[in-house]
C-alpha positions in Angstrom: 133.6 113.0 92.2 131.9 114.2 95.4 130.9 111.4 97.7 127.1 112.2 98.6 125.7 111.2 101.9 123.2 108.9 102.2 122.3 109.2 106.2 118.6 110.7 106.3 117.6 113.5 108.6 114.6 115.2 110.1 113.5 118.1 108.2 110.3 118.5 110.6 107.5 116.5 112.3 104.0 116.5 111.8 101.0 115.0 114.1 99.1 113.5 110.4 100.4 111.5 107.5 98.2 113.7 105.2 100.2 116.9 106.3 103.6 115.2 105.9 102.6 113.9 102.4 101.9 117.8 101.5 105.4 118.5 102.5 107.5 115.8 101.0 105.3 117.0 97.5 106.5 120.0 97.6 109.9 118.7 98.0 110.3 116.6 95.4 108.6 119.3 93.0 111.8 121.4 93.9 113.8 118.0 93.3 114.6 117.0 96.8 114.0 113.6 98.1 112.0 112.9 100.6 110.7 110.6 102.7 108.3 110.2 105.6 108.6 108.0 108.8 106.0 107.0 111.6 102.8 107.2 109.4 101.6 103.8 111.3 101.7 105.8 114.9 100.2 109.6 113.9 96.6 109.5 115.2 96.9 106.4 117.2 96.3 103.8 114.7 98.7 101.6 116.5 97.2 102.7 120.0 100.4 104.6 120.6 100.8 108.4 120.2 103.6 109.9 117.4 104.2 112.3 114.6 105.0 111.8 110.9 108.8 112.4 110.6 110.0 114.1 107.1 113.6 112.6 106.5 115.9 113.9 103.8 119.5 113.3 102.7 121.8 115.2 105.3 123.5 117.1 101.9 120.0 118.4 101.0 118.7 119.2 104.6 119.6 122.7 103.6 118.2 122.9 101.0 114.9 121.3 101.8 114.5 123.6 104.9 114.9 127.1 102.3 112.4 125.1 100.3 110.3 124.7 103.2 110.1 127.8 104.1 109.2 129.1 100.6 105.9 126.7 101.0 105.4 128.5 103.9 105.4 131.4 102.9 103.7 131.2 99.1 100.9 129.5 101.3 100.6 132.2 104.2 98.6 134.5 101.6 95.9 132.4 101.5 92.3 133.3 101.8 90.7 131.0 103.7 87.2 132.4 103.6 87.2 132.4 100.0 88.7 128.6 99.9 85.3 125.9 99.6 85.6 123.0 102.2 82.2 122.1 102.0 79.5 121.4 105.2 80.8 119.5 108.0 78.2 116.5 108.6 76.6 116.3 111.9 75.0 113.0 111.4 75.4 110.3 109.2 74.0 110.4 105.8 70.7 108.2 105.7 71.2 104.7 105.6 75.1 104.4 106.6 76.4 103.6 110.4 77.6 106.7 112.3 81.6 106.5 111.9 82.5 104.9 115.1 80.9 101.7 113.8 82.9 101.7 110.9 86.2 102.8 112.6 89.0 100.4 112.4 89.9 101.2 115.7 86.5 100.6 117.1 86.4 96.7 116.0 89.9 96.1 117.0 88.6 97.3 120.7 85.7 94.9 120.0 88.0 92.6 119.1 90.9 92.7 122.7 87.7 92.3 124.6 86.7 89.4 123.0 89.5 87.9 123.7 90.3 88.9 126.6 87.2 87.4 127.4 87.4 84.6 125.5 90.9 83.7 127.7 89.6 84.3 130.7 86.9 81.9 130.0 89.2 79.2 129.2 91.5 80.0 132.0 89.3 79.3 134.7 87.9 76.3 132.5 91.6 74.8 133.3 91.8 75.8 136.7 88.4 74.3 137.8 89.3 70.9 135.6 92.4 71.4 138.0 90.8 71.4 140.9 88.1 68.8 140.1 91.3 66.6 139.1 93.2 67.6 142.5 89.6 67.0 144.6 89.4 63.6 143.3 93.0 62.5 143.6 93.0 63.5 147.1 89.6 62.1 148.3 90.7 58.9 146.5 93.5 58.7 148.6 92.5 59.2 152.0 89.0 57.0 151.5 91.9 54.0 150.5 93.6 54.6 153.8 
């Protein structure tokens, strides 16, 4: 019996989790595992910069790159202009927030400042108890003398 390998490798990168879900799809439709890597990093969720990785057993990356390419290529024919997308929205519809209000990423900003502010705050609450402390140990001192 043929041992199969079980070390994953890159097939191919993408910059959005949606486009590397459309890939590893079509994959397992031709009955190749997949797998996808990184999705917490593509468009800066985690602040960082990084691309969706598409991993695949090493004894299928053949395979899964032929596949690939046959995606490609059944999808190259496509006519956009034909294909409905609907309007893209200016504004918001009325009565919701405009999307930056509602952004994840927006309230964890709101957030770091807080408490960023919210240390500094206490910081130099300590350092001026310190000081007070420090004034009145010295000035006890050298009244005693």
């Amino acid at each position: 019996m043929a041992h199969r390998s079980e070390r994953l490798v890159v097939l191919d990168s993408t910059p959005t989790e949606m486009e590397a879900g459309v890939i590893v799809a079509a994959l397992e439709q031709e009955g190749i595992q997949a797998t996808m890597t990184g999705t917490h990093t593509a468009g800066f969720r985690a602040e960082a910069p990084g691309w969706v990785k598409i991993l695949v057993a090493e004894d299928d990356l053949l395979q899964a790159q032929s596949a690939l390419r046959e995606v490609v290529l059944d999808n190259l024919d496509v006519d956009w202009s034909q294909v409905d997308v609907g309007e893209a929205r200016r504004e918001a519809p009325s009565g919701q927030s405009p999307n930056w209000l509602t952004s994840l990423t927006f309230w964890r900003r709101v957030a770091s400042v807080l408490i960023v502010l919210y240390l500094t705050w206490f910081a130099v609450g300590i350092i001026g108890d310190v000081i007070g402390i420090l004034v009145r140990l010295f000035s006890g001192t050298s009244s005693a003398n």
